[in-house]
N, C-alpha and C positions, 0 to 999 in steps of 0.2 A: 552232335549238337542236340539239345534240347531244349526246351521252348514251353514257353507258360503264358495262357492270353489271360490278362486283368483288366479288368475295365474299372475307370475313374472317373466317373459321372456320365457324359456324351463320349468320352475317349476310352478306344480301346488302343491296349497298347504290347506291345508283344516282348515278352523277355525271354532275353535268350543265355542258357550259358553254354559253355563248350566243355565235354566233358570226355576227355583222354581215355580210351581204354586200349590194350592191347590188342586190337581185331585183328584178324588174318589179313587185309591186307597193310596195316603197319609191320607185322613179323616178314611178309615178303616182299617190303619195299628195300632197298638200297641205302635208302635215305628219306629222313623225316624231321620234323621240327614246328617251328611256328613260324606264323606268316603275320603280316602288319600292313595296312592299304590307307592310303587317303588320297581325297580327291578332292578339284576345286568344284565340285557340284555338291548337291546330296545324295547318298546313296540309301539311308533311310528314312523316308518319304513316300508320299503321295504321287499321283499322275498330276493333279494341277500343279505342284510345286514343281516337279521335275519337265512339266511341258511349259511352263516359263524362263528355264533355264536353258535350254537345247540350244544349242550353237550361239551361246552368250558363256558360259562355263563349262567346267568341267573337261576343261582340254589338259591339265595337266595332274598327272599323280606321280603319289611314289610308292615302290615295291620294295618288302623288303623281307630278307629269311633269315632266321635265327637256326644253321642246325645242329639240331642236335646229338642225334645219330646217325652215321652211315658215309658213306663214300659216292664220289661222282668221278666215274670214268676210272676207279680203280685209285684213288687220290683220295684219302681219308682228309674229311674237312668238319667231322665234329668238334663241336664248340667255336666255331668261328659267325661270321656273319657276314652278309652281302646284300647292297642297296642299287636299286635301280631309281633314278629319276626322269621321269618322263614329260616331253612335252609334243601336245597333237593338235593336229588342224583344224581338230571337230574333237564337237562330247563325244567323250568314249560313255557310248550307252548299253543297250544292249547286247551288242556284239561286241564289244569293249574294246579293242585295239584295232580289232575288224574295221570299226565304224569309222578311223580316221584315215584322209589319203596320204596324209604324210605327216612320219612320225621322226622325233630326235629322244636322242638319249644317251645318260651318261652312269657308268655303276661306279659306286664306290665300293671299293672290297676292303674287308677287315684287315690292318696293318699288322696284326701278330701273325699274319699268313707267311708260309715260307713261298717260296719265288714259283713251285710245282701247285701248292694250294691257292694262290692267288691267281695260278692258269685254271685250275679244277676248278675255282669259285667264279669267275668269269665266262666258263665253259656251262656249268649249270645256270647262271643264271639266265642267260640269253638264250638257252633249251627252256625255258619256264616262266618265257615276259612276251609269248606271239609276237607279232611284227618289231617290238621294240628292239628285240633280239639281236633283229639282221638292220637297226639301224645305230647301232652303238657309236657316238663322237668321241666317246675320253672316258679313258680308264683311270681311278686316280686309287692311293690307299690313303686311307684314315682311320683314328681311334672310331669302331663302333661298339654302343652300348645299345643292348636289344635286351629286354624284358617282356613277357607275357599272363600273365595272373590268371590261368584259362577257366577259374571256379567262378573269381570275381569279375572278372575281364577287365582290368586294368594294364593298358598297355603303353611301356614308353621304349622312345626310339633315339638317340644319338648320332650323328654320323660327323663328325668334323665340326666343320663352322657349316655344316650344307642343310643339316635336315635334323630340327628338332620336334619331335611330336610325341605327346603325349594322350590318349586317348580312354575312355570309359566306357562301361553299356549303359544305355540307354536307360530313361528313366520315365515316369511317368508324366513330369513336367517337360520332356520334351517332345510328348505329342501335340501340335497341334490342330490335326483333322482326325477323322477316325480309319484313315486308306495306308496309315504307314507300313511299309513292308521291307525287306532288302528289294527296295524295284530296280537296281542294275546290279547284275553280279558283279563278282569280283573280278579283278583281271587277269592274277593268276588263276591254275586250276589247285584247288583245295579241297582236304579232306571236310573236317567241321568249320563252319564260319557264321559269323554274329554281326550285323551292323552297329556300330556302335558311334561315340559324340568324338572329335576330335578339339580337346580342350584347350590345345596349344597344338600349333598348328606353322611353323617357319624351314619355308625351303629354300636355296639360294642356289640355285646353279648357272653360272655366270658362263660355262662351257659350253651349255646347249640355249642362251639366251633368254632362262625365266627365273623369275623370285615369284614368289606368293605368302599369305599371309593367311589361315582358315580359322584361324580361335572358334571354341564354340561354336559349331557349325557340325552337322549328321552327317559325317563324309568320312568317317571310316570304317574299316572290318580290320577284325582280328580271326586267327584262323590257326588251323593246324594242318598239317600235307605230309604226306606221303606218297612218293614215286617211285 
């Protein structure tokens, strides 16, 4: 990831893009792709914005991987795609799935999977979502559409009728103090990753008991991983 601070009048503001190169450890990962995060707090922010929010939001997100090369568990699943939606009992802050005592969740996995990839895709994901992992309620398939823009960072997401987000990086009118930073990581673990705005923002998982609604709101990352 790379990173440029501009400042515009009293605001400084941090842009970030994400920039793909072949490193040593994507040539000896297994598998790699892009990743896509929102949540019902802000994750690029300030400490006063994000210490108003603490046990008022930010109890639910969703996860999601796009991959594009490589195998899990000896089960080739490139070019497919896999969504976790999560709901917790506390903000997942700093320690992010850590932080809550009790978590629910549900994945959707991409319907072009055959019956062995949709176990492969369901087996990585819950290796790659901490706690959420070991609480999975319902496994469902559906059409997913995942795109990543990792130069511009334009990112949008599909999953059924469950989870439509669309997301951007950041811009200089959406500073407004001069403390913004990514102040809670992401929840996966990822190679490069960028806070960025989630534009459209509609979850709906009616299996684990939450809907949400984020429009325009600093609540998400896009990212790239490799494991």
């Amino acid at each position: 990831m790379s990173l440029q601070l501009q400042q515009f009048g009293r605001c400084i503001i941090v842009t970030y893009s994400i920039v793909t190169t072949v490193s040593s450890a994507i040539m000896a990962a297994e598998i790699s792709g892009h990743y896509m995060e929102a949540r019902t707090c802000q994750v690029y922010t300030g400490p006063c914005f994000a210490n108003g929010e603490v046990g008022l939001t930010g109890k639910d997100a969703v996860m999601a991987w796009n991959i594009q090369n490589g195998s899990h568990q000896g089960v080739n699943i490139a070019g497919l795609n896999v969504v976790m939606i999560v709901r917790a009992s506390d903000t997942l802050g700093f320690q992010g799935l850590q932080d809550a005592k009790d978590v629910r969740a549900m994945i959707v996995v991409d319907e072009t999977a055959s019956d062995e990839q949709r176990e492969a895709l369901v087996k990585f994901a819950t290796t790659h979502s901490d706690s959420a992992g070991s609480n999975v309620e319902k496994v469902i398939s559906a059409p997913i559409e995942m795109t990543l823009e990792t130069a511009e960072l334009n990112g949008c997401l599909k999953a059924g009728q469950l989870v439509e987000l669309v997301t951007r990086k950041a811009r200089p009118s959406d500073c407004i103090c001069s403390n913004e930073s990514a102040y809670y990581p992401p929840l996966a673990e990822v190679d490069n990753f960028a806070p960025g705005v989630t534009i459209e923002g509609e979850i709906l998982a009616r299996a684990i008991g939450t809907s949400w609604s984020i429009p325009d709101s600093r609540s998400a990352y896009m990212a790239t991983f490799a494991y």
